[in-house]
mmCIF file as Biopython writes it, N, C-alpha, C and O atoms, coordinates in Angstrom:
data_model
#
loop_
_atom_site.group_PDB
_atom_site.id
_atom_site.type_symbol
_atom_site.label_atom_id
_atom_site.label_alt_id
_atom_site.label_comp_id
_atom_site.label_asym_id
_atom_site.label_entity_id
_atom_site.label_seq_id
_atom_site.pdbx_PDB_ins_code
_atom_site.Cartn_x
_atom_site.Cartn_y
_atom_site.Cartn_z
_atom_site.occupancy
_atom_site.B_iso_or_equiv
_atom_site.auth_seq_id
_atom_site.auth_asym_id
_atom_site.pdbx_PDB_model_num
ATOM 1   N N  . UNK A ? 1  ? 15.743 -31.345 14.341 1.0 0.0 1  A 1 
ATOM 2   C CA . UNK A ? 1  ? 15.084 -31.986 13.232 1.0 0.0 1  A 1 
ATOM 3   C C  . UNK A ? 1  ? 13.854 -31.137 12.918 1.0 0.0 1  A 1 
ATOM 4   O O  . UNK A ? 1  ? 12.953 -31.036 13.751 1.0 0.0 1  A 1 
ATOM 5   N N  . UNK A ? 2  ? 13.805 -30.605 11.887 1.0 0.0 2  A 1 
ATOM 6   C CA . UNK A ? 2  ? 12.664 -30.064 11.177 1.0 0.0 2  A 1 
ATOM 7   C C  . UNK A ? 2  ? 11.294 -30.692 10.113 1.0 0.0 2  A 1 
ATOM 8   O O  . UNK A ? 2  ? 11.689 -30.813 8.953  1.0 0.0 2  A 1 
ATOM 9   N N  . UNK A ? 3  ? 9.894  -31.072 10.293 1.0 0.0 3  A 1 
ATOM 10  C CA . UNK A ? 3  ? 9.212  -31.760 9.668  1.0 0.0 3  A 1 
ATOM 11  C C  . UNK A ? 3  ? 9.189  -32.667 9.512  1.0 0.0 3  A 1 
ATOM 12  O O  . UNK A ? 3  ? 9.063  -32.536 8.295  1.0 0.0 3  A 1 
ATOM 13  N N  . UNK A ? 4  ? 9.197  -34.134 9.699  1.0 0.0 4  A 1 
ATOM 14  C CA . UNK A ? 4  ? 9.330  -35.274 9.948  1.0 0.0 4  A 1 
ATOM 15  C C  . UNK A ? 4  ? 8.186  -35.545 9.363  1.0 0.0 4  A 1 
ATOM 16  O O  . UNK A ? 4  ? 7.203  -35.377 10.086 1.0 0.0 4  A 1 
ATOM 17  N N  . UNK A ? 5  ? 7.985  -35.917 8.273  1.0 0.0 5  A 1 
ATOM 18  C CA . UNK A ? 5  ? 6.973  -36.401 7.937  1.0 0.0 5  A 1 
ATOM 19  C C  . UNK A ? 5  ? 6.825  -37.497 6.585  1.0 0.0 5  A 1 
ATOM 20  O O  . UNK A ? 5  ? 7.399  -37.376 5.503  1.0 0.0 5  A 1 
ATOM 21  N N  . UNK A ? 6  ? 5.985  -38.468 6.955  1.0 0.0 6  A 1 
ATOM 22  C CA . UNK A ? 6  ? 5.703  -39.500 6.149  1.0 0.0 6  A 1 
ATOM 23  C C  . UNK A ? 6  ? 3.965  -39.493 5.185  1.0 0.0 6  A 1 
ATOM 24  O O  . UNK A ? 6  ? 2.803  -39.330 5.557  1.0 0.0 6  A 1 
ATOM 25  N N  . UNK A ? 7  ? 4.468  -39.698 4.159  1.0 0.0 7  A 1 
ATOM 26  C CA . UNK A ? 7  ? 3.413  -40.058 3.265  1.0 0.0 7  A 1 
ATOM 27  C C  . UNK A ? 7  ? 2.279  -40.692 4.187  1.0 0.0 7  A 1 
ATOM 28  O O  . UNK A ? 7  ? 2.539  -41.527 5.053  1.0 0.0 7  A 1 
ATOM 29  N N  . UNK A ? 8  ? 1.031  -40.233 3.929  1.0 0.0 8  A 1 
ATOM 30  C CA . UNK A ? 8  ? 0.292  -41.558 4.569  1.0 0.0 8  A 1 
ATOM 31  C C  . UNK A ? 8  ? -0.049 -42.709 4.100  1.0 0.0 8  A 1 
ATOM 32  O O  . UNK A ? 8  ? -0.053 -43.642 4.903  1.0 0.0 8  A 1 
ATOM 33  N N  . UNK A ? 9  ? -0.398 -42.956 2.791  1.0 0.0 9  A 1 
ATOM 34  C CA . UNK A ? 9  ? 0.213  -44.148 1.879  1.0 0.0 9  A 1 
ATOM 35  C C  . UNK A ? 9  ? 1.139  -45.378 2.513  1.0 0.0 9  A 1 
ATOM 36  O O  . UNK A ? 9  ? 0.931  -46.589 2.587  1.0 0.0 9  A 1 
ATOM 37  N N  . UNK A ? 10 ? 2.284  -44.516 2.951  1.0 0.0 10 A 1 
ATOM 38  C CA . UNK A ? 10 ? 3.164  -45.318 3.409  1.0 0.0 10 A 1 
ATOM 39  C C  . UNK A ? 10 ? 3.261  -44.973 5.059  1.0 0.0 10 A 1 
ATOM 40  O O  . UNK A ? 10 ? 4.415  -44.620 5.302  1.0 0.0 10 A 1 
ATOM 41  N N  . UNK A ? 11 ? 2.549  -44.965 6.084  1.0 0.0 11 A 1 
ATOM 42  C CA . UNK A ? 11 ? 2.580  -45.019 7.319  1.0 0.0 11 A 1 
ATOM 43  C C  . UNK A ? 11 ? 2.328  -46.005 8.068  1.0 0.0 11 A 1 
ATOM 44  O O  . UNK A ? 11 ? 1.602  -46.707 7.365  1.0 0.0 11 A 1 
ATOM 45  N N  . UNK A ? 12 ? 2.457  -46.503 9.025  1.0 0.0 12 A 1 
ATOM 46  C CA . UNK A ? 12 ? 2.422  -47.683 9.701  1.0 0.0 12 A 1 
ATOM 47  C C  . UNK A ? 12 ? 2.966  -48.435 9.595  1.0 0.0 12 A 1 
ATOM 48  O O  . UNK A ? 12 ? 2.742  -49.547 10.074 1.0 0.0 12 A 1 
ATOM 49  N N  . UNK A ? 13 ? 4.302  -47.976 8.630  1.0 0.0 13 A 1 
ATOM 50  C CA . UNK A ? 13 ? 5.485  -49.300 7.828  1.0 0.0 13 A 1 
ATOM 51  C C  . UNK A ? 13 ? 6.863  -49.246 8.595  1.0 0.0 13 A 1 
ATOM 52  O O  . UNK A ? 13 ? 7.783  -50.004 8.286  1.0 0.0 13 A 1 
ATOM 53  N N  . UNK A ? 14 ? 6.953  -48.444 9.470  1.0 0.0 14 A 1 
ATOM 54  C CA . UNK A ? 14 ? 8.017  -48.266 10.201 1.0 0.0 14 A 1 
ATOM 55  C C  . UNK A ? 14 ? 9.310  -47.290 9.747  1.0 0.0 14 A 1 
ATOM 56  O O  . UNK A ? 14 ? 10.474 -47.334 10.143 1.0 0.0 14 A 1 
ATOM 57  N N  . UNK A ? 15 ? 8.816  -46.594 8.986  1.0 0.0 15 A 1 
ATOM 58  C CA . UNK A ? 15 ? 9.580  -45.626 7.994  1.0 0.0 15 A 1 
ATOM 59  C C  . UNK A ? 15 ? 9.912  -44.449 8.979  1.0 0.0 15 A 1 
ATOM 60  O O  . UNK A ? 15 ? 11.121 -44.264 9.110  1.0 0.0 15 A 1 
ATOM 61  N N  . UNK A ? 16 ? 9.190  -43.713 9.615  1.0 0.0 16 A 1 
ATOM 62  C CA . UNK A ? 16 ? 9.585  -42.340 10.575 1.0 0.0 16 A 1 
ATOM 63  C C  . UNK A ? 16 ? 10.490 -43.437 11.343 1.0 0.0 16 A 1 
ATOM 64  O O  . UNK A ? 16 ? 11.687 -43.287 11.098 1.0 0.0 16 A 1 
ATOM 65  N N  . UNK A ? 17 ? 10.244 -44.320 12.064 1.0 0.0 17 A 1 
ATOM 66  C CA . UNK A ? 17 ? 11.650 -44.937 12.735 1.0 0.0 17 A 1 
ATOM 67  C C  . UNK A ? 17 ? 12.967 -44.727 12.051 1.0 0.0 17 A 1 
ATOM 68  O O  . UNK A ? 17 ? 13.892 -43.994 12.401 1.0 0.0 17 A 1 
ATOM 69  N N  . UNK A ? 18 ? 12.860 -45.602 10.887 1.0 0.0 18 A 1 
ATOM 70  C CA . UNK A ? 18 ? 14.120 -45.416 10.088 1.0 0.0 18 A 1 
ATOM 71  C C  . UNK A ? 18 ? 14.673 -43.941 9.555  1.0 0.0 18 A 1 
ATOM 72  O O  . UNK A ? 18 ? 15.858 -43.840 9.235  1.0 0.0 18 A 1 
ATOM 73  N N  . UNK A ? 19 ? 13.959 -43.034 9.487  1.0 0.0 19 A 1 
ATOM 74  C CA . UNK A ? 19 ? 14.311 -41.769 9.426  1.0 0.0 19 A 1 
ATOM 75  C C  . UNK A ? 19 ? 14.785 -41.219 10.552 1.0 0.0 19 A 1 
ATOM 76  O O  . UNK A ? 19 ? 15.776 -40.489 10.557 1.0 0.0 19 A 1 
ATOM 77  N N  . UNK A ? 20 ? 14.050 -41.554 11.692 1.0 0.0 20 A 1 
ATOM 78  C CA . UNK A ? 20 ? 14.796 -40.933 12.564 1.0 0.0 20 A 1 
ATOM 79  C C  . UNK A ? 20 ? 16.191 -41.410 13.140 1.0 0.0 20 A 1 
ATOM 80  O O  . UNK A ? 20 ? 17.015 -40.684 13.697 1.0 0.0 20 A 1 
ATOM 81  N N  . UNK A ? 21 ? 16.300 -42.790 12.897 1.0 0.0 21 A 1 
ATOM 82  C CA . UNK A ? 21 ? 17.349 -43.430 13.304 1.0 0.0 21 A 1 
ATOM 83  C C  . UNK A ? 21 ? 18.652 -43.167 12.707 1.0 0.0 21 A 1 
ATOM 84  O O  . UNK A ? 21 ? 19.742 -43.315 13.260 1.0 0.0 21 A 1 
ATOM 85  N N  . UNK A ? 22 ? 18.349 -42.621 11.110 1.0 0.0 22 A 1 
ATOM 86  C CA . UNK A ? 22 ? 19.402 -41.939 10.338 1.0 0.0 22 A 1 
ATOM 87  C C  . UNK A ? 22 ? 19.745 -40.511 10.659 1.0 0.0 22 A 1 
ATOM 88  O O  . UNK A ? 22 ? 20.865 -40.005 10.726 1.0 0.0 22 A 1 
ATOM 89  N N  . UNK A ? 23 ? 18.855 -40.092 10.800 1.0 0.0 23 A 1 
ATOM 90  C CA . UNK A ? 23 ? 18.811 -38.507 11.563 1.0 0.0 23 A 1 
ATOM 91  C C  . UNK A ? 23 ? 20.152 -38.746 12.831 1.0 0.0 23 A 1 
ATOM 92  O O  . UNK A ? 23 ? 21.339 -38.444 12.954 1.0 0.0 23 A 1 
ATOM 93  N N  . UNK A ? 24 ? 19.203 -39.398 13.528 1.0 0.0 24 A 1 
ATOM 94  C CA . UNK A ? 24 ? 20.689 -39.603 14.712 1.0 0.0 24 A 1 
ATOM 95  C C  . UNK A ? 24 ? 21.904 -40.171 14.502 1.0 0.0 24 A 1 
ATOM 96  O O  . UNK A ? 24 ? 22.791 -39.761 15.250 1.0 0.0 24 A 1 
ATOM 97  N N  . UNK A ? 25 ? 22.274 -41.189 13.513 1.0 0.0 25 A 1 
ATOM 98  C CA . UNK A ? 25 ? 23.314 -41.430 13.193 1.0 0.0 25 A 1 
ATOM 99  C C  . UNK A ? 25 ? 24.252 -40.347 12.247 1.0 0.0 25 A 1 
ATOM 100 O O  . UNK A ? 25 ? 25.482 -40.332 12.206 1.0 0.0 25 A 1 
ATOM 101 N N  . UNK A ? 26 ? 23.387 -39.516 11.557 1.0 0.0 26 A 1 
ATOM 102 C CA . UNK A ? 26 ? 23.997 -38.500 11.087 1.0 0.0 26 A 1 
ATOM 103 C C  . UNK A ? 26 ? 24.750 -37.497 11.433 1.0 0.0 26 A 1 
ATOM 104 O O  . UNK A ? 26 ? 25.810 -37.118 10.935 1.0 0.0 26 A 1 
ATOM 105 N N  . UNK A ? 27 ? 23.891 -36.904 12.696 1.0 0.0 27 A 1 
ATOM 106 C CA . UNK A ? 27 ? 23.983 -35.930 13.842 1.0 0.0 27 A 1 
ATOM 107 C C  . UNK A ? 27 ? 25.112 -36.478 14.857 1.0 0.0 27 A 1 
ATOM 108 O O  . UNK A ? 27 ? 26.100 -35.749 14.942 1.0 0.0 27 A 1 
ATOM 109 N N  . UNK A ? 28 ? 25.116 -37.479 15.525 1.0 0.0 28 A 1 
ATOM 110 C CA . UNK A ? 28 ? 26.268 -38.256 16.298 1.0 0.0 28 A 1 
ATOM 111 C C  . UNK A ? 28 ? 27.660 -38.101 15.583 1.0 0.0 28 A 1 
ATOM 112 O O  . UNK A ? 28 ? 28.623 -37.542 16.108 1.0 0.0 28 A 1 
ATOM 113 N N  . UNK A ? 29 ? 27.659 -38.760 14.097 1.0 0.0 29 A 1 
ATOM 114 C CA . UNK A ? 29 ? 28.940 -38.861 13.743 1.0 0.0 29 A 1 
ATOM 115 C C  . UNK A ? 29 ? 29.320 -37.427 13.297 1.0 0.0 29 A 1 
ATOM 116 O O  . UNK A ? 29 ? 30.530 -37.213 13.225 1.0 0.0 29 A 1 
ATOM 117 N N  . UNK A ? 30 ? 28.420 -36.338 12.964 1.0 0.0 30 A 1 
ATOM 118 C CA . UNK A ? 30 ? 29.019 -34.702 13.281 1.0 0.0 30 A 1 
ATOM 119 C C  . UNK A ? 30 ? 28.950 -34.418 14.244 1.0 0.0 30 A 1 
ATOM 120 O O  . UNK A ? 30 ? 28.549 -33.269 14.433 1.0 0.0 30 A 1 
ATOM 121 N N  . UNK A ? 31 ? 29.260 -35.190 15.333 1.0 0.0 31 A 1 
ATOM 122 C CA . UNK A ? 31 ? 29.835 -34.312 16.517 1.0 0.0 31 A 1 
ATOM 123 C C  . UNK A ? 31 ? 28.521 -33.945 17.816 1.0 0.0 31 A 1 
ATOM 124 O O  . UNK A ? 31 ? 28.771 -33.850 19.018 1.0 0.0 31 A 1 
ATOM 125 N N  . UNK A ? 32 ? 27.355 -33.811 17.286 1.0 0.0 32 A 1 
ATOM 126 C CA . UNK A ? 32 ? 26.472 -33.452 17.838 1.0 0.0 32 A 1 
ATOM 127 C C  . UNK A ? 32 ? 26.115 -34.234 19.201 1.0 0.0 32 A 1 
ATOM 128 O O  . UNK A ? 32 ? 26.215 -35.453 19.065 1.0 0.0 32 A 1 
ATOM 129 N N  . UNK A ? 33 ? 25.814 -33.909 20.180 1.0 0.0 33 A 1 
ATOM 130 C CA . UNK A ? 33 ? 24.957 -34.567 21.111 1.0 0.0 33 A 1 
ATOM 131 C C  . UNK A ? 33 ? 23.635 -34.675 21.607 1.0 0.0 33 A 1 
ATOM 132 O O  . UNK A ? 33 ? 23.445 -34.921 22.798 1.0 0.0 33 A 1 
ATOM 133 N N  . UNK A ? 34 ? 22.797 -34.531 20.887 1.0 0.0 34 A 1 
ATOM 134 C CA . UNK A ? 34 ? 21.528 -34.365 21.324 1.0 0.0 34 A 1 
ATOM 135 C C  . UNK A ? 34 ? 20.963 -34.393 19.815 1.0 0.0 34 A 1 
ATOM 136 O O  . UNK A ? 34 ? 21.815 -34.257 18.937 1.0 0.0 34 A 1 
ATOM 137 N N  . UNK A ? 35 ? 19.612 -34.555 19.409 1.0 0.0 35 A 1 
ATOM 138 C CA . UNK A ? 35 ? 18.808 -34.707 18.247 1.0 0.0 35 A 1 
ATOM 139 C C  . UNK A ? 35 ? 17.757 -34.087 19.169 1.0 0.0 35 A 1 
ATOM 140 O O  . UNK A ? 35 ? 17.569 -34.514 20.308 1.0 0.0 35 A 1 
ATOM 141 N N  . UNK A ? 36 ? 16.896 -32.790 18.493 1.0 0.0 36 A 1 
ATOM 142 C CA . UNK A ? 36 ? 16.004 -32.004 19.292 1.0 0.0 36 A 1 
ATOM 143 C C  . UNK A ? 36 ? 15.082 -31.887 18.218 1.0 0.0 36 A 1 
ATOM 144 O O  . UNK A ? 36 ? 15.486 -31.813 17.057 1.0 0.0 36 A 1 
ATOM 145 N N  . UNK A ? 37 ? 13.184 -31.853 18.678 1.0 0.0 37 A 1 
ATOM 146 C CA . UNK A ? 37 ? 12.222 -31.429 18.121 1.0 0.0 37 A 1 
ATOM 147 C C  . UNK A ? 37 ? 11.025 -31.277 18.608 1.0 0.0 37 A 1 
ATOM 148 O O  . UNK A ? 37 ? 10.868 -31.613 19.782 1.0 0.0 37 A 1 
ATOM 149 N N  . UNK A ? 38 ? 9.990  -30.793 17.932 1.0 0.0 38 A 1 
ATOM 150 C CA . UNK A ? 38 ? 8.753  -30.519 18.717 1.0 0.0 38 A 1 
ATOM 151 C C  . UNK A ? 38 ? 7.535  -31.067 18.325 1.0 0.0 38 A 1 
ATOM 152 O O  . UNK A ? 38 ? 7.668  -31.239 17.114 1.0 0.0 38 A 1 
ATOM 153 N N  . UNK A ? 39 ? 6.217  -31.509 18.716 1.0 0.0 39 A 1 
ATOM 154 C CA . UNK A ? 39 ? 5.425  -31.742 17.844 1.0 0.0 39 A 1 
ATOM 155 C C  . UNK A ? 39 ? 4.010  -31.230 18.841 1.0 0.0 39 A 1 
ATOM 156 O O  . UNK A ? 39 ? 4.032  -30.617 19.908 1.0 0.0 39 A 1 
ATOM 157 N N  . UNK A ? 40 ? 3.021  -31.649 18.184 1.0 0.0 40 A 1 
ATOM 158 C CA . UNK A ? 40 ? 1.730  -30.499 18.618 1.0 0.0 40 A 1 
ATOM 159 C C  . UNK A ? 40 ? 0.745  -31.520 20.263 1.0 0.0 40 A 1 
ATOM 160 O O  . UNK A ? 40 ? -0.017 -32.487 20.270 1.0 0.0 40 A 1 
ATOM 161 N N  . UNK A ? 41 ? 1.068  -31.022 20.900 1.0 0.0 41 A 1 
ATOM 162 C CA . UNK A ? 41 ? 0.389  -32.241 22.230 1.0 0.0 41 A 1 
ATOM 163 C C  . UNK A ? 41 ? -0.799 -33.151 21.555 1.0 0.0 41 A 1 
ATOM 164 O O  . UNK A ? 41 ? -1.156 -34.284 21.878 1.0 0.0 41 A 1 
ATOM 165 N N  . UNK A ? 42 ? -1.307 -32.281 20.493 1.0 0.0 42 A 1 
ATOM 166 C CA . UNK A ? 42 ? -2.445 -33.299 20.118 1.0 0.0 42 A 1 
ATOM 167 C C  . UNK A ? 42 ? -2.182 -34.262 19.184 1.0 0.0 42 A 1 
ATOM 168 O O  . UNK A ? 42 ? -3.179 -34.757 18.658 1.0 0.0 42 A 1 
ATOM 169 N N  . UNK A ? 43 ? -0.817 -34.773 18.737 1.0 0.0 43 A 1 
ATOM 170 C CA . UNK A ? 43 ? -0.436 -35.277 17.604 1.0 0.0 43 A 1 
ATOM 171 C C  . UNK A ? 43 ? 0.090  -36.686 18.070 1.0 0.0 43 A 1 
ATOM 172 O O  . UNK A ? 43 ? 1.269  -37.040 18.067 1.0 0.0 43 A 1 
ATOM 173 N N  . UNK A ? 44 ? -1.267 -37.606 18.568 1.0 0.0 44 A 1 
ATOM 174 C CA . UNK A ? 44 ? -0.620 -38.412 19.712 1.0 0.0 44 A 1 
ATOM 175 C C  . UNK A ? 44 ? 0.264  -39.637 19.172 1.0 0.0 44 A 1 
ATOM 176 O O  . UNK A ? 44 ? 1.118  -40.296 19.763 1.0 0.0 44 A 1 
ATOM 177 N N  . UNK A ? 45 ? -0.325 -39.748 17.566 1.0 0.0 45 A 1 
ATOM 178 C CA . UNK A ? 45 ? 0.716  -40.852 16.925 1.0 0.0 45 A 1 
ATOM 179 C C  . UNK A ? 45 ? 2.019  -40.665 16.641 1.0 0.0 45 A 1 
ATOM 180 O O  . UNK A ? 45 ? 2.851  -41.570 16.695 1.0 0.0 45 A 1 
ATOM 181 N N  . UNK A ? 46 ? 2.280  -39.414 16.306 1.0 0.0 46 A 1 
ATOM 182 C CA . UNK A ? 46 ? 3.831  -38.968 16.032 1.0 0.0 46 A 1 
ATOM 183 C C  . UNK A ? 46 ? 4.497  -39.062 17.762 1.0 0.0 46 A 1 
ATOM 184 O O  . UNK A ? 46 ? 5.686  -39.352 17.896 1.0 0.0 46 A 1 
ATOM 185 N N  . UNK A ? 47 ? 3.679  -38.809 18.928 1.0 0.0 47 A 1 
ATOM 186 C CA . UNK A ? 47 ? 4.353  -38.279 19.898 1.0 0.0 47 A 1 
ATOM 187 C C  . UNK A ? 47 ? 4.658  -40.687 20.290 1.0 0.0 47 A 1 
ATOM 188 O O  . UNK A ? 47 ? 5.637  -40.992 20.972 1.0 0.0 47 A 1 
ATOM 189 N N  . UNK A ? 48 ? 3.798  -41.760 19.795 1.0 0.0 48 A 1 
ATOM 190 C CA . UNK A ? 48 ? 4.048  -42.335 19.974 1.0 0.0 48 A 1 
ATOM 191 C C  . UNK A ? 48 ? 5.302  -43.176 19.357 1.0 0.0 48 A 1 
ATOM 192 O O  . UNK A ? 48 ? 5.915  -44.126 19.845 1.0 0.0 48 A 1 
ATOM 193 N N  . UNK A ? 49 ? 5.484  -42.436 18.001 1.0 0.0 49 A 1 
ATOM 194 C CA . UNK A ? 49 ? 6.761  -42.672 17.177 1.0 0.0 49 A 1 
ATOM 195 C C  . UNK A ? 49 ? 8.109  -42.232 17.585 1.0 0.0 49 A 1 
ATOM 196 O O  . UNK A ? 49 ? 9.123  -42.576 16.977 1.0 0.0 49 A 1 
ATOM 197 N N  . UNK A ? 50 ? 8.106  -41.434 18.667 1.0 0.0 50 A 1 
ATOM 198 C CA . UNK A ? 50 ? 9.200  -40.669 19.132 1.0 0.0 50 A 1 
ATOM 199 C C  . UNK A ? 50 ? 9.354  -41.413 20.447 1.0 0.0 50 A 1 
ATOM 200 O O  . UNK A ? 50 ? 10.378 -42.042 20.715 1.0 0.0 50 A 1 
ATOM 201 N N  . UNK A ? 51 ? 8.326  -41.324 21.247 1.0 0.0 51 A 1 
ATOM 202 C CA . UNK A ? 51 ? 8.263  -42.578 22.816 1.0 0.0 51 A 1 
ATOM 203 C C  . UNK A ? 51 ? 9.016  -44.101 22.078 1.0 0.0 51 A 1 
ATOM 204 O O  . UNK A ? 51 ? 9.918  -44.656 22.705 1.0 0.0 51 A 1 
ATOM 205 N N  . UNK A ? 52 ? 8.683  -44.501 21.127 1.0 0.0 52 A 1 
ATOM 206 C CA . UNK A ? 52 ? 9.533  -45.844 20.806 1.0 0.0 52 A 1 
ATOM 207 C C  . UNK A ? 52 ? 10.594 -45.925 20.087 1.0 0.0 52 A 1 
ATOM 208 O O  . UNK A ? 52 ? 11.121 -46.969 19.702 1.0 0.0 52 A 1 
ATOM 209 N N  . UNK A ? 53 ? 11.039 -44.546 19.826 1.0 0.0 53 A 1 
ATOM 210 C CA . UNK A ? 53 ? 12.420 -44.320 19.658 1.0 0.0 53 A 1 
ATOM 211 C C  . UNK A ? 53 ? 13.499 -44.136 20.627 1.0 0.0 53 A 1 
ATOM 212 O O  . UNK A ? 53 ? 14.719 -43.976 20.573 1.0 0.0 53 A 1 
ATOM 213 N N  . UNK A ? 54 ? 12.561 -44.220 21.575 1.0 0.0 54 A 1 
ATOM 214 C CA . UNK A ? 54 ? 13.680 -43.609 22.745 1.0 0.0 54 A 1 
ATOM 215 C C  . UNK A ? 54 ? 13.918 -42.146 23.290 1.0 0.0 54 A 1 
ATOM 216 O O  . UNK A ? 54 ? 14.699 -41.736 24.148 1.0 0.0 54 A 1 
ATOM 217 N N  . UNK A ? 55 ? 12.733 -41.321 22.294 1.0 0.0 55 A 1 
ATOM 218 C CA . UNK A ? 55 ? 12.816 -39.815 22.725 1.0 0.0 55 A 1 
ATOM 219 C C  . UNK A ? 55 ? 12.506 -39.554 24.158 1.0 0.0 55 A 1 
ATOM 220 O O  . UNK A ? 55 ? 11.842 -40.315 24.863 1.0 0.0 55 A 1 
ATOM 221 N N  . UNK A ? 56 ? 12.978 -38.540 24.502 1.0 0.0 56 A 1 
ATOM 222 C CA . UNK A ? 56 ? 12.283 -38.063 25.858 1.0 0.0 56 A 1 
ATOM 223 C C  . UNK A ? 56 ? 11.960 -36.525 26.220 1.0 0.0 56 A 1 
ATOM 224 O O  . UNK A ? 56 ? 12.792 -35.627 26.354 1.0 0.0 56 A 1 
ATOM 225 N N  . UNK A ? 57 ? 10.315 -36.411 26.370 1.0 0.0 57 A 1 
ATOM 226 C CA . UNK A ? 57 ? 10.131 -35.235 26.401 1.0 0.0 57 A 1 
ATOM 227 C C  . UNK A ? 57 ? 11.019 -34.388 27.302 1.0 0.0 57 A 1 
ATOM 228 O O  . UNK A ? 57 ? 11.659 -34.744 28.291 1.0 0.0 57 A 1 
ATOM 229 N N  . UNK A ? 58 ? 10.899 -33.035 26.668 1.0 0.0 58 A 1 
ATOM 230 C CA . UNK A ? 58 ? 11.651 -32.115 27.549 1.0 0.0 58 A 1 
ATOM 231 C C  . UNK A ? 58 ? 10.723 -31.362 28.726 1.0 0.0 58 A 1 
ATOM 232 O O  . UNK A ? 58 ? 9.519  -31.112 28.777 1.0 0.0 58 A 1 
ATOM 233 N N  . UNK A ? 59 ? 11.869 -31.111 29.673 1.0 0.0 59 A 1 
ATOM 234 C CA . UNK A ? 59 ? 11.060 -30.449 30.848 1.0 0.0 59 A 1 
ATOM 235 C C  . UNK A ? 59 ? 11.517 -29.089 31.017 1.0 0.0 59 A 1 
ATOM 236 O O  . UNK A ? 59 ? 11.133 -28.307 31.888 1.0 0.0 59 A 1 
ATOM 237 N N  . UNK A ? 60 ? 12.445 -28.854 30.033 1.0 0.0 60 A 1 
ATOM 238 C CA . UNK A ? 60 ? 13.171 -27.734 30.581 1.0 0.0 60 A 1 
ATOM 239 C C  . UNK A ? 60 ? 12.789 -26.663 28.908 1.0 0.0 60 A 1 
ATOM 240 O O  . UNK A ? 60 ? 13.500 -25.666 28.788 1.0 0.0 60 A 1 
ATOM 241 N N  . UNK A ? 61 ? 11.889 -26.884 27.936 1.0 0.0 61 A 1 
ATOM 242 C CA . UNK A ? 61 ? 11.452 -25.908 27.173 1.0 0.0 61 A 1 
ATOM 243 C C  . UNK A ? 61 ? 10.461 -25.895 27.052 1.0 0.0 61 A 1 
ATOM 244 O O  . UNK A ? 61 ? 9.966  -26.983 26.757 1.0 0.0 61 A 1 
ATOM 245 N N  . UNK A ? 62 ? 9.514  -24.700 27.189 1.0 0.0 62 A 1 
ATOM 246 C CA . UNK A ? 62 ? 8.569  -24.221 26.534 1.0 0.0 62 A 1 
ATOM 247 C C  . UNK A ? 62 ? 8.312  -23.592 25.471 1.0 0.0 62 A 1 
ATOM 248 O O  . UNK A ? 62 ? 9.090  -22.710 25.109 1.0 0.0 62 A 1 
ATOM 249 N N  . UNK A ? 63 ? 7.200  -23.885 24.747 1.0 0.0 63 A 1 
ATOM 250 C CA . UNK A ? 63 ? 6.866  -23.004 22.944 1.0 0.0 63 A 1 
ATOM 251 C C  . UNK A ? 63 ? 5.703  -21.981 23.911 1.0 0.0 63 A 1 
ATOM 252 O O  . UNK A ? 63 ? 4.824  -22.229 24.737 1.0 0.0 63 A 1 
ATOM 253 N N  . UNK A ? 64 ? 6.301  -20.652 23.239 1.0 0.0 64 A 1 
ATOM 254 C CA . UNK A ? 64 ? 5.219  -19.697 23.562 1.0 0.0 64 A 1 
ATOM 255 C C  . UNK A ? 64 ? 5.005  -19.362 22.262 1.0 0.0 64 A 1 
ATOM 256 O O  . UNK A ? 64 ? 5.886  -19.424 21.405 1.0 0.0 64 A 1 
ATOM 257 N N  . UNK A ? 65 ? 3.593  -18.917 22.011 1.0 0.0 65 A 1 
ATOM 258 C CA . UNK A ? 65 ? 2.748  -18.021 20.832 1.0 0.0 65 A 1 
ATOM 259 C C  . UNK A ? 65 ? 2.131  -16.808 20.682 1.0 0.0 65 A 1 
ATOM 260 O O  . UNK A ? 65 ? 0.995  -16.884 21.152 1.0 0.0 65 A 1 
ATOM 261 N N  . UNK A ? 66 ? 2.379  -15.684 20.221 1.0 0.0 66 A 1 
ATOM 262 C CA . UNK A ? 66 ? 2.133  -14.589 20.235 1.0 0.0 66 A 1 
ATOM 263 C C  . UNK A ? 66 ? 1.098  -14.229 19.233 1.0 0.0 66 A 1 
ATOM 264 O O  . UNK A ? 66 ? 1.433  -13.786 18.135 1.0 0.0 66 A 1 
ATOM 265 N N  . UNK A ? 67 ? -0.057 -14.386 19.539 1.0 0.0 67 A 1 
ATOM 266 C CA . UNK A ? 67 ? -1.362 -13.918 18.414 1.0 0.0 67 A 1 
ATOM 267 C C  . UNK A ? 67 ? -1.170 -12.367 18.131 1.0 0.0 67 A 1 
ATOM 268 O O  . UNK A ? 67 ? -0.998 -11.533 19.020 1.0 0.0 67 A 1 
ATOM 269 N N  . UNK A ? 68 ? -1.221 -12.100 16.791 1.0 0.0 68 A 1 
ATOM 270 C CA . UNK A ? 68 ? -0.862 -10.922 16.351 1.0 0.0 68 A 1 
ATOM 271 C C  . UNK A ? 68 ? -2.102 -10.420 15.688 1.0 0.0 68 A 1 
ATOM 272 O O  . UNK A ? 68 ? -2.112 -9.311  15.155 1.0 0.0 68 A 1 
#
């Protein structure tokens, strides 16, 4: 899943749930097994929108960054 993002207007309405919940129903019925994404450690409301979805952080990837 790429960008997940909600208006703020409309946040706190339960809308990233329902997006994501379509996301996975989308992904499931093509076959897929897993729904994968990332978000910034400091982004603690999105990371709480994903904890009550049922996400579960990963232990097995790291994001590295290469300052150029």
């Amino acid at each position: 899943m790429e960008d997940l993002y909600v208006d703020q207007s409309y946040q706190g309405q339960g809308i990233a749930d329902l997006l994501i919940g379509e996301c996975a129903r989308y992904t499931r019925e093509h076959g897929a097994l897993c729904l994968t994404w990332q978000t910034s450690v400091k982004h603690h409301r999105a990371q709480a929108v994903y904890d009550r979805c049922g996400a579960m952080k990963s232990d097995r990837w790291l994001n590295y960054t290469l300052s150029l």
